[in-house]
C-alpha positions in Angstrom: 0.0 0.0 0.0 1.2 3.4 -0.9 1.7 6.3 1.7 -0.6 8.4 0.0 -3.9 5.2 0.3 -2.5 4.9 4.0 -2.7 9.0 4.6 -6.4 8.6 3.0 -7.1 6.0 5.3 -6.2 7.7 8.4 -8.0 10.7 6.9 -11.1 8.4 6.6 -11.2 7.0 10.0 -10.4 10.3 11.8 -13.5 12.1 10.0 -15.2 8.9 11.3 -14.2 10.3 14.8 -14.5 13.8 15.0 -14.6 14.2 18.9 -10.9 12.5 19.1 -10.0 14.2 16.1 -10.6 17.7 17.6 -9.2 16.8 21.3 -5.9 15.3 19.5 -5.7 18.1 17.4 -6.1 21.1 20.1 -3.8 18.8 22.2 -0.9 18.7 19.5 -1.3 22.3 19.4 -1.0 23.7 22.4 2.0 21.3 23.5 3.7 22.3 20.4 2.8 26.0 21.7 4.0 25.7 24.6 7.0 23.9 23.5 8.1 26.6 21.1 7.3 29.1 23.6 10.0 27.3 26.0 12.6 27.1 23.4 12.0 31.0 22.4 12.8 31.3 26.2 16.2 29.2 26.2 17.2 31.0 23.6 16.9 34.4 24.6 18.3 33.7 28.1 20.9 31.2 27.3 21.6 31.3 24.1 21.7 34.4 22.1 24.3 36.7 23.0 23.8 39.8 24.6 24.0 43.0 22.3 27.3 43.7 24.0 30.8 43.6 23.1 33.2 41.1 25.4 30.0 40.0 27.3 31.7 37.4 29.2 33.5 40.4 31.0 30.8 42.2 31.9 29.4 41.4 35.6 26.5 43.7 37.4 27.2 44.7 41.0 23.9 44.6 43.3 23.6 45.7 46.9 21.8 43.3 49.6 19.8 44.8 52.8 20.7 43.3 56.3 19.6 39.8 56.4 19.7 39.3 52.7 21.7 35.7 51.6 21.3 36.0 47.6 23.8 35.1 45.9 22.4 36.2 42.2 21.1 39.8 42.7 20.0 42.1 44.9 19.0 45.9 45.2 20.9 48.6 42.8 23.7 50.4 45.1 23.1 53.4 47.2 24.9 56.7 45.2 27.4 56.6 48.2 28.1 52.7 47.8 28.8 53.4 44.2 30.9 56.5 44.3 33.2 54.1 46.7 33.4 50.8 44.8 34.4 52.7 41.7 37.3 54.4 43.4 38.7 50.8 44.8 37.6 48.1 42.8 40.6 46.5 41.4 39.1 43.2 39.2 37.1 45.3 37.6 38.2 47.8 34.6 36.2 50.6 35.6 32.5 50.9 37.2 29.6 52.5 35.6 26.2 53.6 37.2 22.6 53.6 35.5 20.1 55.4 36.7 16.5 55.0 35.7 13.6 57.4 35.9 10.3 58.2 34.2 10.4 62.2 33.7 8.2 64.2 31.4 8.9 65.9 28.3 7.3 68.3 26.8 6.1 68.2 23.3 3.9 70.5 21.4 2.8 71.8 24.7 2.1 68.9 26.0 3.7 66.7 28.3 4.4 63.3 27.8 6.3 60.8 30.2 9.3 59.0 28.7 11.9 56.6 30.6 15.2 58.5 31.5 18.4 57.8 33.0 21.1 59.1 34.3 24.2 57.2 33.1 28.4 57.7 34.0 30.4 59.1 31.0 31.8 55.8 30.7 28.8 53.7 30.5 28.4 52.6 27.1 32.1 52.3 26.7 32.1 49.5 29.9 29.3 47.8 27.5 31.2 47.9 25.1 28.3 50.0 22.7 29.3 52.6 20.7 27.6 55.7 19.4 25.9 56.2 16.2 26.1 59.8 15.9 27.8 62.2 18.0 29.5 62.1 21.5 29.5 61.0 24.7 29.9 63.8 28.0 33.1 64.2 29.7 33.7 63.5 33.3 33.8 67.4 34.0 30.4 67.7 32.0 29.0 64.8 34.0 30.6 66.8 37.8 28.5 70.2 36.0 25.7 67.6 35.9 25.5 69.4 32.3 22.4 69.4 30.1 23.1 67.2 27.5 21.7 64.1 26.4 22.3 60.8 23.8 18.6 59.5 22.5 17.9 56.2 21.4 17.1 55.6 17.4 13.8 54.7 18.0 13.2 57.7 20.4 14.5 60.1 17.8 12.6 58.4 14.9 9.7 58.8 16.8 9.8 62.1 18.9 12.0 63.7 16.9 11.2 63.1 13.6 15.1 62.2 12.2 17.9 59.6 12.7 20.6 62.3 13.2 19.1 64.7 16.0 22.2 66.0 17.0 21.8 69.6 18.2 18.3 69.3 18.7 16.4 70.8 22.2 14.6 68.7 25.0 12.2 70.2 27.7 12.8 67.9 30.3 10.9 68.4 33.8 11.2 71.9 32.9 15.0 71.8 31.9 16.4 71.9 28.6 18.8 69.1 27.3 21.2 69.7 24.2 21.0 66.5 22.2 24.7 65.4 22.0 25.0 61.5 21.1 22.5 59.3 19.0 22.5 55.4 20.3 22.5 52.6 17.3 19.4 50.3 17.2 20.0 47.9 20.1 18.0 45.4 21.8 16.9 46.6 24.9 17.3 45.0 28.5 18.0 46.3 32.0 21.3 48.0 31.3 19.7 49.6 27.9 16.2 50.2 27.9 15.9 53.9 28.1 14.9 56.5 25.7 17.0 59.3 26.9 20.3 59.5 29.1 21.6 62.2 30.8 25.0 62.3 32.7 24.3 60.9 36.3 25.9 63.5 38.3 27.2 61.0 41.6 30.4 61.6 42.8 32.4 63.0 45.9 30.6 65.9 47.0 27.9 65.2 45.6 26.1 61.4 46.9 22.0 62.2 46.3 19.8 60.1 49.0 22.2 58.3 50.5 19.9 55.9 52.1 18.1 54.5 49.0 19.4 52.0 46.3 19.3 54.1 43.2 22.2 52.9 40.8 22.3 49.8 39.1 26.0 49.5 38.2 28.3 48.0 35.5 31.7 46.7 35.3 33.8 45.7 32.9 36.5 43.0 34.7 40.6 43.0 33.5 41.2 40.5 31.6 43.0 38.6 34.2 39.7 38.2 37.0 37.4 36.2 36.9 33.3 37.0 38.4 33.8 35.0 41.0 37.1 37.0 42.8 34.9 40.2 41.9 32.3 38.7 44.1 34.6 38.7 46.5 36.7 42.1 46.2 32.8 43.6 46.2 32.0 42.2 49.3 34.9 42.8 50.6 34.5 46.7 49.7 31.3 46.6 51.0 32.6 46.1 54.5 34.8 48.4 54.7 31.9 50.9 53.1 29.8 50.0 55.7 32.3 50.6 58.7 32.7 54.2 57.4 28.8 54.5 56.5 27.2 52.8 59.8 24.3 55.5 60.0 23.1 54.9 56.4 24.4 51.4 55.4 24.4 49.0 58.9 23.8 45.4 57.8 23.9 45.8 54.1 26.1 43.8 51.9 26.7 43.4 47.8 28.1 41.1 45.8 28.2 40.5 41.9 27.0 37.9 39.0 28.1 37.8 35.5 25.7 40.4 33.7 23.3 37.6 31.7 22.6 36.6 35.4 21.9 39.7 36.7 19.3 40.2 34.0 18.2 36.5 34.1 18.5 35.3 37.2 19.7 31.5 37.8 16.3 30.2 35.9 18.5 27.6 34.4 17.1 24.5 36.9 13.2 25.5 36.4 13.9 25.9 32.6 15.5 23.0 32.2 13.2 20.8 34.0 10.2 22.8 32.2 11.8 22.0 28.4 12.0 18.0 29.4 8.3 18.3 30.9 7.1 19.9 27.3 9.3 17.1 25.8 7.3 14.1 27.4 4.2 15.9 26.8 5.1 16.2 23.5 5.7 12.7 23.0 3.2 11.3 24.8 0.6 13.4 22.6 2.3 12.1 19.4 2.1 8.5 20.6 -1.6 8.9 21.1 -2.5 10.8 18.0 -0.4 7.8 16.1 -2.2 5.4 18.3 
């Protein structure tokens, strides 16, 4: 018997049993869903590398309130935690700090709230991202806390109207920023997800709410560490940052993860275990609808 008479046959008896038909079929579907759905999961976590140059150098640095035992994350730093551990880490390249907030800008009159942040001068040079248009700020313009600001592409395209903005004027919360830097078309994550960045503006002299976790910091390591003995110079810093800071930081603690598992977590046990659980439903599906 050909494979086609035996494909009519099948075709035959299923119509035969339309009840079965329909339950096997929605079955088949939504365990291949859910399968692709897992995969499109593993891949983005595990798989496809972050829009970053060097990635495996990159490592975030999180802070940990008293009690805390995490080992892969924690609370963003407090501006005086950062403005130390970027003066005396030695693993690490240099430190940069990121910090997000919704602000509104005014357009035509109106105002509109975007997502902000307040970035060090070195920040997309730790992450290794370079600029489509334009420049960066310098250190001094970032101690000024200058107006300036680099806008994603799809901020300019959108708000904007062009590609190449440089020069262009933002109302920000009342202030106006001189558009300075244009960023390339990147995916967007934790580290790079807002629409406009401004220099940060943290350093001695000048350590905003000390008591609050407001930076979410970067490093790039040397070539010669490894994550794990910046784990331990950060917590190590930490200590002596908290014996100089005892009013604002008593109890706290920080530590660092390479930077996918800052912005994934440690989800590879539950995905793992998920992806074979999809794989025998899978299967077992199959075998019925064969059956």
């Amino acid at each position: 018997m050909s494979p086609l008479a035996d494909v009519r046959i099948a075709w035959r008896a299923l119509r035969t049993r339309p009840t079965y038909t329909l339950i096997a079929i929605v079955t088949l579907s939504l365990v291949v869903g859910a399968g692709s759905a897992v995969l499109a999961v593993i891949n983005a976590t595990f798989i496809r590398p972050l829009p970053f140059a060097d990635e495996s150098r990159l490592v975030s640095i999180f802070s940990l309130p008293p009690g805390s035992q995490s080992t892969n994350g924690g609370a963003p730093l407090s501006s005086s935690a950062f403005v130390r551990m970027r003066e005396r880490l030695r693993t690490v390249e240099s430190v940069a700090g990121f910090w997000p907030r919704d602000r509104t800008l005014l357009v035509d009159g109106a105002g509109e709230l975007i997502a902000t942040a307040g970035i060090s001068p070195d920040y997309f040079q730790v992450l290794g991202v370079g600029l489509a248009a334009g420049r960066m700020f310098t250190a001094d313009e970032d101690v000024a806390a200058a107006r300036l600001a680099v806008v994603s592409s799809a901020f300019a395209a959108a708000t904007l109207g062009s590609r190449t903005p440089i020069g262009a004027r933002l109302v920000i919360d009342g202030e106006t920023f001189e558009v300075i830097g244009l960023l390339p078309a990147i995916s967007e994550g934790t580290f790079v997800g807002a629409q406009v960045y401004t220099p940060l503006g943290i350093h001695r002299g000048n350590e905003p709410v000390p008591a609050s976790t407001i930076v979410q910091a970067v490093a790039r390591l040397r070539p010669d560490s490894t994550p794990p003995q910046a784990r331990s110079e950060v917590a190590a810093v930490m200590r002596t940052i908290v014996e100089e800071l005892p009013a604002t930081l008593s109890g706290w603690s920080a530590g660092a993860v390479s930077m996918r598992e800052g912005l994934f977590g440690d989800s590879r046990p539950a995905l793992t275990v998920l992806f074979l659980a999809v794989c025998l439903l899978t299967a077992i599906a199959c075998a019925n609808l064969a059956n």
